[in-house]
BAKOL-545185 format. One record per residue (C-alpha): x, y, z; residue in three letters. Coordinates in steps of 0.25 Angstrom, whole numbers, plus 5000, padded with zeros to 4 digits. Example, Ala and Ser with C-alpha at 12.3 -4.5 7.8 and 13.67 -1.06 7.14 Angstrom:
<rs>
+------+------+------+------+
|    x |    y |    z | rest |
+------+------+------+------+
| 5049 | 4982 | 5031 |  ALA |
| 5055 | 4996 | 5029 |  SER |
+------+------+------+------+
</rs>
This chain:
<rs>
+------+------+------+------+
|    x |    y |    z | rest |
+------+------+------+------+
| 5012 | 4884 | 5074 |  UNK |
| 4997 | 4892 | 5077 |  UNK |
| 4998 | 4905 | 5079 |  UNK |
| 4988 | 4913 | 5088 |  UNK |
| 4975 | 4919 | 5082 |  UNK |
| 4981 | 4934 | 5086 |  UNK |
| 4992 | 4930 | 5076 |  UNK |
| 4985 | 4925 | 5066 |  UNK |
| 4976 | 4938 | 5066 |  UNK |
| 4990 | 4946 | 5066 |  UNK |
| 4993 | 4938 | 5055 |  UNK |
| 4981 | 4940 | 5046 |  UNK |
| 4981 | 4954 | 5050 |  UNK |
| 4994 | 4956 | 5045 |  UNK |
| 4992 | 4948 | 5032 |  UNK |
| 4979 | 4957 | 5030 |  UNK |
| 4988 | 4971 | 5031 |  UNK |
| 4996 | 4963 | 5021 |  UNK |
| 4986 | 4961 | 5010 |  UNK |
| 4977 | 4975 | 5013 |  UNK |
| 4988 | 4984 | 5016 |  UNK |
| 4978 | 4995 | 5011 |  UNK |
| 4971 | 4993 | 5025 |  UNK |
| 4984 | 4998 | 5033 |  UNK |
| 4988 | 5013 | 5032 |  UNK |
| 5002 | 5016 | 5023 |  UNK |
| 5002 | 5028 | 5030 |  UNK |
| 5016 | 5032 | 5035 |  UNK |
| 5017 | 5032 | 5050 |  UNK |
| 5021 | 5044 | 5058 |  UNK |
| 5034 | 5045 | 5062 |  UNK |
| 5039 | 5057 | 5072 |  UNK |
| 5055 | 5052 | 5072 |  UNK |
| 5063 | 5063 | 5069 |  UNK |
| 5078 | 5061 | 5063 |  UNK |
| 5088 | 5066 | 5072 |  UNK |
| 5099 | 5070 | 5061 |  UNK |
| 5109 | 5061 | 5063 |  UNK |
| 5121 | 5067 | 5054 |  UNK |
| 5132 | 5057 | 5054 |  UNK |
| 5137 | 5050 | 5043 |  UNK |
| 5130 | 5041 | 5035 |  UNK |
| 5132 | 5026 | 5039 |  UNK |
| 5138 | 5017 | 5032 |  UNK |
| 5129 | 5005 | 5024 |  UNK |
| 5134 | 4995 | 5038 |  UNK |
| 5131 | 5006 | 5047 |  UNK |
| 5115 | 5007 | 5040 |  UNK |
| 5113 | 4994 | 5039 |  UNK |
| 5106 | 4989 | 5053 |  UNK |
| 5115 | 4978 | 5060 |  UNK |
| 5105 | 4968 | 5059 |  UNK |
| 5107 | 4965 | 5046 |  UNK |
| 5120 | 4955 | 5045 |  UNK |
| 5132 | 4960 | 5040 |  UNK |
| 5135 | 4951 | 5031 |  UNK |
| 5122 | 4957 | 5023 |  UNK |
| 5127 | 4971 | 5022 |  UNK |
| 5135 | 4972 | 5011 |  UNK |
| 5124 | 4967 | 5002 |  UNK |
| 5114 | 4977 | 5007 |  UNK |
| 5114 | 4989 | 4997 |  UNK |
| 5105 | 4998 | 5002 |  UNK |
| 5100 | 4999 | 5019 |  UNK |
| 5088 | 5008 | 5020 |  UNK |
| 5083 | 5011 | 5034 |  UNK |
| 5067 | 5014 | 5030 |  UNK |
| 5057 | 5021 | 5039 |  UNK |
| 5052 | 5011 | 5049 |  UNK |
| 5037 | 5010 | 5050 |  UNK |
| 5027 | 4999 | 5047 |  UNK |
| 5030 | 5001 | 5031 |  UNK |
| 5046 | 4999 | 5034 |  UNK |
| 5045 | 4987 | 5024 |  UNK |
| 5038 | 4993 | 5013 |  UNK |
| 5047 | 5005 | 5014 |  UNK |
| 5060 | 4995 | 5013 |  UNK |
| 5055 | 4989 | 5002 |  UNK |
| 5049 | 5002 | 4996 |  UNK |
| 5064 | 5008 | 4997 |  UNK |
| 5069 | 4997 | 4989 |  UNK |
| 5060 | 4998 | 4977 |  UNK |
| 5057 | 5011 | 4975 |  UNK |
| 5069 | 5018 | 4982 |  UNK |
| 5060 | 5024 | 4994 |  UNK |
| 5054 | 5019 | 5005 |  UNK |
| 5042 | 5029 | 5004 |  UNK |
| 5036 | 5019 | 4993 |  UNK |
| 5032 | 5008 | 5004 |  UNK |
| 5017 | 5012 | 5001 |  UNK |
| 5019 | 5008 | 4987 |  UNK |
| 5028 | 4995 | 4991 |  UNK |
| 5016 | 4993 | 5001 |  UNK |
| 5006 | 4994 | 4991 |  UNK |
| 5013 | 4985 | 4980 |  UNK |
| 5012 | 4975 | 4991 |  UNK |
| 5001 | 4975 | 4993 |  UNK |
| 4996 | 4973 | 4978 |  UNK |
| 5006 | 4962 | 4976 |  UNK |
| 5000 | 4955 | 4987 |  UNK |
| 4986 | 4957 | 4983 |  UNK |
| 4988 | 4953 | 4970 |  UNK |
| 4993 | 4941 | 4974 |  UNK |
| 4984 | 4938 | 4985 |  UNK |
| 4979 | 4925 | 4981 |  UNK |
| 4993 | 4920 | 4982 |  UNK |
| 4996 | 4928 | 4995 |  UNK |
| 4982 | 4922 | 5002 |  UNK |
| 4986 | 4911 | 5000 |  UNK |
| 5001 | 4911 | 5007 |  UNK |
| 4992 | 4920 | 5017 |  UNK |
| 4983 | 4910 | 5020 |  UNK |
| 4992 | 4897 | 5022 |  UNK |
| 5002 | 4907 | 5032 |  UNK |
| 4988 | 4911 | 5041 |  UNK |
| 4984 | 4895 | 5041 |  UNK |
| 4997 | 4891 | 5045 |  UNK |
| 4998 | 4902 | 5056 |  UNK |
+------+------+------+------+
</rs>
């Protein structure tokens, strides 16, 4: 299947946010949400759990964590799991990015084949 030139350049321009992250900003973006202090009682681990995950996977999840949802949301999930916080996503970010430039022989070459199939 070809794919338009607008979504090839998407394409190569995410992959190139990928491999020079140092490029993009790590900055925190703004948020002006306030919490409105919602004091009932804490809910139990089916209520936390968001209803599109099936049922029958619950009782293997052992920990839900709802993390703050901004562009870094999967860092900070994966940042919660390592290092117990989600405030470490610049350092999961970073360790990403070294991985993949340390490997980048291997990963150009999965690059490349996926843009020439595209």
């Amino acid at each position: 299947m070809k794919q338009s030139p607008e979504a090839k350049k998407l394409y190569i321009s995410q992959l190139e946010k990928m491999i020079h992250p140092e490029a993009l900003a790590l900055e925190e973006p703004f948020s002006d949400r306030k919490s409105k202090g919602n004091k009932r009682k804490a809910p139990t681990k089916e209520e936390s759990i968001p209803s599109e995950v099936p049922r029958f996977v619950v009782p293997y999840i052992h920990e839900y964590k709802n993390v703050y949802a901004d562009d870094n949301c999967g860092y900070r999930s994966v940042a919660h799991q390592i290092y117990g916080s989600e405030d470490q996503w610049r350092r999961v970010r970073t360790d990403l990015h070294d991985f993949i430039e340390s490997r980048l022989d291997y990963w150009t070459k999965i690059w490349h084949k996926s843009i020439d199939e595209a």
